[in-house]
C-alpha positions in Angstrom: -50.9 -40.9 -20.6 -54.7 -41.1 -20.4 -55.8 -40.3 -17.4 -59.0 -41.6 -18.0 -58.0 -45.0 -18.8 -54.6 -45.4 -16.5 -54.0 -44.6 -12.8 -50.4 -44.9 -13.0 -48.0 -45.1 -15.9 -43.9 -44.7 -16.2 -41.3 -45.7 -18.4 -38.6 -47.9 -17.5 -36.2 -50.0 -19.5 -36.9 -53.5 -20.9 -34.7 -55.5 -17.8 -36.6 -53.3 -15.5 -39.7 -54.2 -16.0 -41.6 -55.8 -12.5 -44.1 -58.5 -13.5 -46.8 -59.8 -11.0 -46.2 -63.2 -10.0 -49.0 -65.7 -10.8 -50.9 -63.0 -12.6 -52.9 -64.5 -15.5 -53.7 -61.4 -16.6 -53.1 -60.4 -21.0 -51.3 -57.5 -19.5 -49.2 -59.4 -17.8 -48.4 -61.9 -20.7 -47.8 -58.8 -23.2 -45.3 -57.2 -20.2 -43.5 -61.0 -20.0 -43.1 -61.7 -24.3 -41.6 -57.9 -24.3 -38.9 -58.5 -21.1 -38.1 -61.4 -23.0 -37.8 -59.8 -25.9 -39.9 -62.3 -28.3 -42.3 -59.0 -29.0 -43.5 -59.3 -32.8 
């Protein structure tokens, strides 16, 4: 982890993975298509 670029990072499994509701964010889009497994 860069800790100049993240606060906070930690791995968790696919399923796991908490999104922010109503957060139209391109992180949040990238961390949906991978829980959903359409990553390309």
């Amino acid at each position: 982890m860069d800790e100049s670029e993240l606060k906070y990072a930690e791995w968790v499994k696919r399923e796991d993975i908490e999104l922010q509701p109503n957060n139209l964010s391109l992180t949040n889009e990238m961390m949906k298509m991978f829980k959903e497994g359409k990553e390309r």
